[in-house]
N, C-alpha and C positions, 0 to 999 in steps of 0.2 A: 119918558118918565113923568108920572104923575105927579100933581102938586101934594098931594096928598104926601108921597112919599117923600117930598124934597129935604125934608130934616133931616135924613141918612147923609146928606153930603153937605147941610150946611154946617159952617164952623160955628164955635162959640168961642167967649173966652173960657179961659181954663184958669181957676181959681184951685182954692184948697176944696172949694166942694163939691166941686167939677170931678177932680182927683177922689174924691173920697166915692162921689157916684160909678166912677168909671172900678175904681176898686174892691167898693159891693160884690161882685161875684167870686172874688177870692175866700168871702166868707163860707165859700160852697169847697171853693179848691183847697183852702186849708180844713175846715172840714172834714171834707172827704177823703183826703190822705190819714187823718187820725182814725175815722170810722173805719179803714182798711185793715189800719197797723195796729190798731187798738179796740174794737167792739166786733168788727163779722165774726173773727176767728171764736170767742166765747160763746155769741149770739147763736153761732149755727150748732157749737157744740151742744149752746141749753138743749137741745132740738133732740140730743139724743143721736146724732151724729161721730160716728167715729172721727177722732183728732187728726188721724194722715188724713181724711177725707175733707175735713172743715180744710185746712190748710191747704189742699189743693184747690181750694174755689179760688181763693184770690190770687194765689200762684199763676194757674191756665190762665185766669183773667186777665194779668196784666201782660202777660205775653201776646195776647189777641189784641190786647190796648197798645203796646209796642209796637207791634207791627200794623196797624192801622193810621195811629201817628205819624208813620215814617212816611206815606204820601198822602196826607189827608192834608198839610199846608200847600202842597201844590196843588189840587183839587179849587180849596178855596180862593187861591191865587188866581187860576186861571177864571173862575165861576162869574167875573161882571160880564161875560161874551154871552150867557144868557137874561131870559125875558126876567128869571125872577131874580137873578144878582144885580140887574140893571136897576128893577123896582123897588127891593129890601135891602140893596147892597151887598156885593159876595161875602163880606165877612159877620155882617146883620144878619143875613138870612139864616144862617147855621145856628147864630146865640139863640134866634127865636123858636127854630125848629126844635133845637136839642132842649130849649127851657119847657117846650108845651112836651117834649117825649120822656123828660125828668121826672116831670109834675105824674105823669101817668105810671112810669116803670117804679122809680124808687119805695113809694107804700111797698109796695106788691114784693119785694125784698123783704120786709120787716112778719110777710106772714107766717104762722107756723107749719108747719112740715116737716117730713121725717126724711125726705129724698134730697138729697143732697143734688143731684143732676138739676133740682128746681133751681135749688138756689143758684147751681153755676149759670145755669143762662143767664138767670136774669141777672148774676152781678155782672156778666161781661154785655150782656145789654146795655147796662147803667154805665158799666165803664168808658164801651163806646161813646154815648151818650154826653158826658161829660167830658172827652176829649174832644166835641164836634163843637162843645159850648169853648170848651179854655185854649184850643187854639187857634180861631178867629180871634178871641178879645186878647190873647198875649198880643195881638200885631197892630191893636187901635192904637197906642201913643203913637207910633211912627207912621199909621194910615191920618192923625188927628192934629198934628205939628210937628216942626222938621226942627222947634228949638229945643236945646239940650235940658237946660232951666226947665222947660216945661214939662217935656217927658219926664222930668226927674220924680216932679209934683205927682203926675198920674200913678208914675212905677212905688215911687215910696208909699202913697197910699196902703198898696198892697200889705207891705210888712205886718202895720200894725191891724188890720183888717183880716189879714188872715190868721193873727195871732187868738182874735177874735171870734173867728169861726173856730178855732180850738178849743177856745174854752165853755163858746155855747152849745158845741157837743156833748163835753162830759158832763156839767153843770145841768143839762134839763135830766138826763141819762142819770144823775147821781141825786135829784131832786124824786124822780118817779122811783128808779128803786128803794131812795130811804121810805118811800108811800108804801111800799109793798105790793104797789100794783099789778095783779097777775098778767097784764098786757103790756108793761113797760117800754118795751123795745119795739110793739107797733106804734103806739101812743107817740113815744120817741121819732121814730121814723117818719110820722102825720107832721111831727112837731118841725124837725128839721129839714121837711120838705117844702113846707110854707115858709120857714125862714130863707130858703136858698134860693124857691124860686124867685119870691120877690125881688130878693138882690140882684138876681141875673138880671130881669125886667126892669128894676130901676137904672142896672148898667146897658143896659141895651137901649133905651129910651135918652141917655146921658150920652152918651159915645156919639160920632161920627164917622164917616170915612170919605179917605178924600175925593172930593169930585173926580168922575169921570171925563176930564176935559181930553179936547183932541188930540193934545198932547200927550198929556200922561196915556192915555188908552195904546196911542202910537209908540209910545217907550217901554209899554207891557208887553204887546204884539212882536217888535224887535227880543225879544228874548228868546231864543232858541228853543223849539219844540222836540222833545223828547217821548218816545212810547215810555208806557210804564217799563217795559220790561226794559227800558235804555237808561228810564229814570232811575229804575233801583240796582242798575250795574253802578252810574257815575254816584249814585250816594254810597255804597258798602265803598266802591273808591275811595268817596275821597275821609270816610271815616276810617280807615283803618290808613290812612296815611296821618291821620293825626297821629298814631302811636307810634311816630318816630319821635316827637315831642318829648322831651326825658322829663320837663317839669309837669306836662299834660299829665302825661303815663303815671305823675307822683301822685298829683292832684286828683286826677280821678282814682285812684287806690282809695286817697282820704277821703273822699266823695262817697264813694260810694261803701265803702267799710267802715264807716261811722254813723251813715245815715242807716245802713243796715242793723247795724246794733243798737240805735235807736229804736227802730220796729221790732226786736228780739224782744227788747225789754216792754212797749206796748202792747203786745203781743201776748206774751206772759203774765204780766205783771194783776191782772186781774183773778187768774187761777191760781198765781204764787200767793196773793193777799188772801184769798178767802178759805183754800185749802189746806195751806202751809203755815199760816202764822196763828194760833191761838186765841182766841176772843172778838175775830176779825167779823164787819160785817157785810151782807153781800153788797150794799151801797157803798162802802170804805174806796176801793178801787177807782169809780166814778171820782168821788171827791178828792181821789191824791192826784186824778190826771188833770182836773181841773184847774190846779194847782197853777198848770201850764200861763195861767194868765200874767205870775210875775214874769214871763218873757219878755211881754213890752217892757220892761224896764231894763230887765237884763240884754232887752237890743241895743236898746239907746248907752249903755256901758260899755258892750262890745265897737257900738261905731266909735267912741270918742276912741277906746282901747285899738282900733287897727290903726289909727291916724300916729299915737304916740310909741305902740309896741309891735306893731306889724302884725300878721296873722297868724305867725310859728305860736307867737306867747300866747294868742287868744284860743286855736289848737289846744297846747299844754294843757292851759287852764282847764278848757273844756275839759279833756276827755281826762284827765286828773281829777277831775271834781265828780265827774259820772262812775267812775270806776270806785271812788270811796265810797259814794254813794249806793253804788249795788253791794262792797262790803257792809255795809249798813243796812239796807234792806235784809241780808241773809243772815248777819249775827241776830237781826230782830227773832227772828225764825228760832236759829238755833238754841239763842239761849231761854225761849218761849218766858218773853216779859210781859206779866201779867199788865194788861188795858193801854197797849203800846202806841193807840191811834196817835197822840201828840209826839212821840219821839218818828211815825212815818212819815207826819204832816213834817219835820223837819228836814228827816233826808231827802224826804219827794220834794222838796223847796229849794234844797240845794242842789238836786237834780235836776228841775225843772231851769235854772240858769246856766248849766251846764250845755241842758240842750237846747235852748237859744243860742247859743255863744256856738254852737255846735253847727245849727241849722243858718245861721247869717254868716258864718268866714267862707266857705266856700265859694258861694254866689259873689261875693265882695273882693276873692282876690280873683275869678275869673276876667276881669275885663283886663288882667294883665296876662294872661296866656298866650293870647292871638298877636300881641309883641311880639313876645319869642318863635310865633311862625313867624309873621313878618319876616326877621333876620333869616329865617331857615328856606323862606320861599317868595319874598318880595310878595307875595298876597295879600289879600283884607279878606282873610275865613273866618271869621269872628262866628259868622251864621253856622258854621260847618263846627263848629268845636262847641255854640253851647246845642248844637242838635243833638252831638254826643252824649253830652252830657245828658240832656233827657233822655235819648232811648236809653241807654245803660241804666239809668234811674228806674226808670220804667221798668223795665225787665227785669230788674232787684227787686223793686220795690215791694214783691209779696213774698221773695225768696225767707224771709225769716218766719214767716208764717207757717208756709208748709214743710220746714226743716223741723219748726219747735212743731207743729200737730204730728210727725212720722215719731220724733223723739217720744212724745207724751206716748202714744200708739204702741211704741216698743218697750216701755218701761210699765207696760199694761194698765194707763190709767184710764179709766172707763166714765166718760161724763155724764152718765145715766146714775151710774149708782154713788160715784164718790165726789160729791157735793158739797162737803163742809169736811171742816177738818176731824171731827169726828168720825164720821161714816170714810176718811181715807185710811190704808196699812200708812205703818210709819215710814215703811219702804219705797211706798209710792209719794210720800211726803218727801223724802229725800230727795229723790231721783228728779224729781220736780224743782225745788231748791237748785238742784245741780245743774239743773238745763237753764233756768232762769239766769243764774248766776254766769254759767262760763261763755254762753250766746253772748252778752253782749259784752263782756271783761274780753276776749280774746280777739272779738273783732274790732272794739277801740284800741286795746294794747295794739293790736297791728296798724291801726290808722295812727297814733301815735309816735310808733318805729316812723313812718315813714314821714310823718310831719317834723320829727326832729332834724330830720335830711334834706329837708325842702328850705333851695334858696332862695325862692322870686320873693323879695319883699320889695319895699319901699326904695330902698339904696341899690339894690342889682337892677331894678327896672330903671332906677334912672340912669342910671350908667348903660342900660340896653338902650336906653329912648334914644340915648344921647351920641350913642355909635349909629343906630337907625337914621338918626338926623343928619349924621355927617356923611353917611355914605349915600344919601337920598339927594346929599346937594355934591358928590362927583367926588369925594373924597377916597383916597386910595385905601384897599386892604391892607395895604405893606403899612400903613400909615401908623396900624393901632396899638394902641398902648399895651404893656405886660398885664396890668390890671384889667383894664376892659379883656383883652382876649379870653384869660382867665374865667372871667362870668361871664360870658355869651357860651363857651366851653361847656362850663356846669349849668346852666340853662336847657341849653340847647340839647347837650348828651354827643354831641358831634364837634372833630376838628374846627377851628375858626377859618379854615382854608377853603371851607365845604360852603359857607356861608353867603349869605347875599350873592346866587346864583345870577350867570349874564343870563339864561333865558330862565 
């Protein structure tokens, strides 16, 4: 190992700016999930692209990003046994590769074109691409310090960092189109390619990982070698054994059917404003997603609110306040109010706290899941259950796109000629309205149903910890109380008999 390279494995301390550098590149990952959920699908349709076709780019995309995911962490896991993991670090090396192959694929997205087959490669290029960056730097906290405090400083960073890359997407995007600039969305594209790369390179430059001592190399080595095709029997394993988990199996329902109908409504929401609402203008849409910045605040509400109400109440809320809100958005429509921009600025205001509240409960009550395996299997799969939870995300993740481009497709709205609300039938004004509206009302009502049914809060986990703890120190099954059995019962989805297996 060169001197050169030695700052890949030297430590530093770790401050709030430490945390904030290491952070940086979330302003790409948050980001890049809204330019998925929220601009390709418009962008490719400007193109003159039929809507099932725009919708299927990010659709295949993420499906190709799923499964590339699934062993691209062990790839980089195993990568210090060569010359260049040794030199750049196995999880360096990929942030640096994948920032210099960003910096080149992304523009090259933002071109015009009428071929749809253009855009899919290169989105699932880019997609690759950026999973080769985010998941080496998801594993720096725990490559960079082993204390909790710390890691916590690095990981929270992210929150308000990527709250940030949300809003400097729509805000440069809602800036050029009020200009009327006929290249917007390259300009755009130039724009938020130099904001990401940097960040990745100033988080790449800030990170470390840990020395390759003889030890640690010798405790990598011990870890049992697997072929792929062995590797991806014991992962569908041991993923589909998480769905004997009755509160997993809740949780990811709300997971993933809320996050969904988040992207319905980004997804939409720029064709519903400009086509569908009366005096609307085409920069309007930009500036209501923008909006997304009171998140930071509405985060910082939600943390105090899981501490005092748990996450059912911060659920409720959510998806209560987004669902009035999309009746709000479609009465605007219907009852065509004349110069309605300030009554959108308020329901996209109350929408936009909505879907904070939305986007932070899930991650927040996850670290209490891999509990209730505990009890069910004496394990620590903590790794195995939030893998789940991404690839499932992943593989949703553009499902609402190419379900709203098939629907727009089938109700024959044509993105070539009906471009303003004038130039649409009223017919196709409706049926637009209609797909806006019930996409994401039916898939939060459902995430809803099933968060009113979810019991892992505050008070069931400590009463799980606290049966884990006693059976941990030789305490008998016969032992346990009618209450406890009861919530390990509703937990778990299985007999209390079944529990804390001898092997």
């Amino acid at each position: 190992m060169s001197k050169k390279s030695n700052w890949v494995y030297t430590p530093k301390k770790i401050d709030v700016k430490r945390g904030i550098g290491y952070g940086l590149t979330d302003l790409m990952g948050g980001g890049w999930n809204n330019i998925v959920s929220g601009v390709i699908f418009v962008f490719v349709m400007s193109q003159g692209i039929n809507p099932a076709l725009a919708g299927a780019i990010t659709g295949i995309g993420r499906i190709f990003d799923a499964l590339f995911s699934l062993f691209f962490g062990a790839i980089t896991d195993g990568f210090y046994k060569t010359k260049l993991g040794k030199k750049f670090g196995r999880r360096h090396f990929f942030i640096l590769l994948g920032g210099i192959l960003f910096m080149i694929l992304f523009p090259l997205f933002w071109i015009n074109s009428d071929d749809w087959k253009y855009y899919l490669i290169i989105y699932i290029a880019v997609e690759l691409t950026i999973a080769m960056i985010l998941i080496p730097w998801e594993t720096l906290p725990t490559e960079m310090t082993d204390d909790y405090n710390l890691r916590t400083v690095l990981s929270g960073s992210r929150m308000f960092i990527s709250a940030t890359g949300t809003a400097i997407v729509f805000l440069v995007l809602a800036f050029l189109k009020h200009m009327k600039n006929p290249n917007a969305y390259l300009i755009t594209g130039i724009i938020w390619t130099v904001i990401f790369v940097i960040a990745i390179f100033i988080s790449y430059r800030s990170t470390w990982e840990r020395p390759l001592t003889e030890e640690f190399v010798k405790k990598l080595d011990s870890e049992p070698k697997l072929s792929l095709g062995e590797f991806m029997k014991k992962t569908v394993e041991d993923y589909f054994s998480t769905f004997k988990n009755k509160s997993f199996r809740q949780h990811l329902g709300i997971y993933l059917l809320s996050f969904t109908g988040k992207d319905f409504y980004s997804t939409l929401l720029p064709t519903f404003i400009v086509i569908c609402i009366q005096g609307t203008k085409e920069d309007l849409p930009w500036t209501l997603q923008a909006l997304s910045i009171v998140g930071i605040l509405a985060t910082l509400a939600a943390a105090k609110l899981m501490i005092t109400h748990g996450p059912t109440f911060l659920y409720k809320t959510s998806y209560i306040t987004i669902i009035l809100s999309m009746v709000g958005y479609v009465a605007v429509g219907f009852l065509k109010i004349n110069n309605p921009v300030i009554i959108l600025i308020v329901i996209s205001l109350f929408y936009q706290c909505g879907r904070a509240f939305l986007e932070f409960t899930p991650w927040n009550v996850f670290p209490f899941i891999p509990d209730v395996d505990r009890i069910m299997t004496r394990g620590d799969r903590a790794g195995i259950y939030a893998a789940v939870m991404t690839f499932f995300r992943k593989s949703t993740g553009a499902v609402a796109s190419w379900i709203a481009g098939i629907l727009l497709a089938e109700i024959g709205f044509n993105s070539k000629t009906m471009t303003t609300f004038a130039s649409t039938p009223e017919n196709i004004r409706h049926g637009i309205s209609l797909i806006f509206f019930l996409g994401p009302v039916l898939l939060i009502a459902w995430a809803l149903i099933l968060a009113w049914k979810f019991k892992l809060n505050k008070k069931t986990h400590e009463i799980l910890k606290n049966e884990i703890k006693r059976l941990e120190e030789g305490g008998s099954k016969a032992d346990v109380s009618e209450e406890t059995k009861n919530v390990v019962e509703e937990l778990t989805g299985h007999p209390y008999e079944k529990m804390w297996p001898d092997n």
